[in-house]
C-alpha positions as CSV (number, residue, x, y, z in Angstrom):
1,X,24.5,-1.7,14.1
2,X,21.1,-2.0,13.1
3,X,19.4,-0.9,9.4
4,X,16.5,-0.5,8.0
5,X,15.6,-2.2,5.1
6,X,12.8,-3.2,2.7
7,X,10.5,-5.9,3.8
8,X,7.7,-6.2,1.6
9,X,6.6,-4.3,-1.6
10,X,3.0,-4.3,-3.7
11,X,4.7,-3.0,-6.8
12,X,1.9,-1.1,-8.9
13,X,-1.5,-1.3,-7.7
14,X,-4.7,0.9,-8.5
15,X,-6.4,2.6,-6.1
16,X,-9.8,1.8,-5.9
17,X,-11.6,3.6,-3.7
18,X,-10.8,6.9,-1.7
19,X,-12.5,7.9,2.0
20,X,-12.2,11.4,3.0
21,X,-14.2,11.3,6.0
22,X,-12.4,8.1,7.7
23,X,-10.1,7.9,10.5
24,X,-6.8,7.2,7.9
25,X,-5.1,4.6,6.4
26,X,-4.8,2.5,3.4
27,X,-7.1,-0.5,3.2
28,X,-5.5,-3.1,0.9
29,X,-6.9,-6.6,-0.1
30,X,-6.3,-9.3,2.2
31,X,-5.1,-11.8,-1.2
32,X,-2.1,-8.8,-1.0
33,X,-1.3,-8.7,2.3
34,X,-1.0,-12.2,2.3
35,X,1.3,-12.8,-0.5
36,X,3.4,-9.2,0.4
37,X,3.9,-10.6,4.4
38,X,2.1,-7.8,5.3
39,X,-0.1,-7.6,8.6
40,X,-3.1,-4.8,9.4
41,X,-1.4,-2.2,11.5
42,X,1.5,-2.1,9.9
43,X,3.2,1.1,9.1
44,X,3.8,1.6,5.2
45,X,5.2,4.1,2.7
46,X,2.6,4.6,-0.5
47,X,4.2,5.6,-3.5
48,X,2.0,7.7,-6.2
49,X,3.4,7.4,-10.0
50,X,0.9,9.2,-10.8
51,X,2.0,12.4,-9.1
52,X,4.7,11.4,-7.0
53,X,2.9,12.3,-3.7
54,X,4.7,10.0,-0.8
55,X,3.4,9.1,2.5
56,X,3.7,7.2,5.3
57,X,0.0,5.2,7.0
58,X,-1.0,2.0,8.5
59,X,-3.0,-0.9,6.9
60,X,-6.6,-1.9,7.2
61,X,-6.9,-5.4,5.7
62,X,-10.0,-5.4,2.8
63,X,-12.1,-8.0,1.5
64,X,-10.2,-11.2,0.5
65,X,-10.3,-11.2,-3.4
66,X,-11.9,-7.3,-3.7
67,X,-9.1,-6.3,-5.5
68,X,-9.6,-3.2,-3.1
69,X,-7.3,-0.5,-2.3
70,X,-8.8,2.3,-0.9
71,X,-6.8,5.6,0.5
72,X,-8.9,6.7,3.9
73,X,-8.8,10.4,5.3
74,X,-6.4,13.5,5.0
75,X,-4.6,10.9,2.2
76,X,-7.6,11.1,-0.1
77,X,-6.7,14.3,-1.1
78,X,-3.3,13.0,-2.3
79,X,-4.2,9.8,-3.9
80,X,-7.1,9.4,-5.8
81,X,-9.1,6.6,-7.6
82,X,-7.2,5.1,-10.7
83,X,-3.6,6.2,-9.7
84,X,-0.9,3.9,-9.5
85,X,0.5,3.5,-6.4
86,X,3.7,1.4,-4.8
87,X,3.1,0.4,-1.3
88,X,6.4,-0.9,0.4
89,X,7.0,-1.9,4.2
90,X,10.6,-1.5,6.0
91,X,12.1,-3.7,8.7
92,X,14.9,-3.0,11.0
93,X,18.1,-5.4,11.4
94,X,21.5,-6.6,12.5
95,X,23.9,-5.0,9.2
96,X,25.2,-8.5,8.5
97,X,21.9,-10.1,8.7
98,X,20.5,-7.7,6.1
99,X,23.4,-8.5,3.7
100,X,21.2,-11.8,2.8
101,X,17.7,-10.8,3.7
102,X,15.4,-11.4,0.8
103,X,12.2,-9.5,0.7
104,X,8.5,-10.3,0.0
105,X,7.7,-8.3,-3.6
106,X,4.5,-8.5,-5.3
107,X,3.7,-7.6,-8.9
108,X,-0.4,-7.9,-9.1
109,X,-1.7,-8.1,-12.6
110,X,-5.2,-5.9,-13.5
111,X,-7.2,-5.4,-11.3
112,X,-4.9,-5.7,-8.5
113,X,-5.2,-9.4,-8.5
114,X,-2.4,-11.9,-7.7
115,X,-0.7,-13.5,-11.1
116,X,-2.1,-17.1,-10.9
């Protein structure tokens, strides 16, 4: 039996910049995607504390060091510049195999840089 279960997490990140007229997607500093194991393309959930909107996107990696997260198209309307968001990636696995998996989770500090 297979599971999903989380892979990687950017716990509490500000968004930056928001693109109505784009294609869609999140576009997330490369310094994050780096240190979460995340890859452009990859299908994530985003996670708004500021008004608990959820959805589901794909990643555009951003300028290394930017700091940038910006919210492209029809998501622009749910998320906009200075919430807080959560952005988490799942994996699917064998049961048993996800019983020890260990998952990559970021906690950037202001200004959605990595804690040194």
């Amino acid at each position: 039996m297979y599971i999903e279960v989380i892979k990687s997490k950017i716990h509490r990140i500000k968004i930056t910049q928001a693109e109505l007229h784009y294609v869609g997607s999140i576009t997330i500093d490369e310094d994050l995607l780096d240190a979460a194991n995340m890859i452009e393309n990859e299908k994530v959930q985003v996670l708004n504390l500021n008004n608990g909107e959820r959805l589901e996107t794909y990643i555009i990696k951003g300028k290394r060091g930017s700091g940038v997260v910006c919210m492209n198209g029809p998501a622009a309307r749910k998320m906009q510049v200075g919430d807080v968001v959560i952005v988490i990636s799942y994996a699917s696995m064998d049961f048993n195999e996800a019983k020890t998996w260990k998952p990559s989770l970021v906690f950037p500090e202001e200004g959605n840089k990595l804690n040194k």
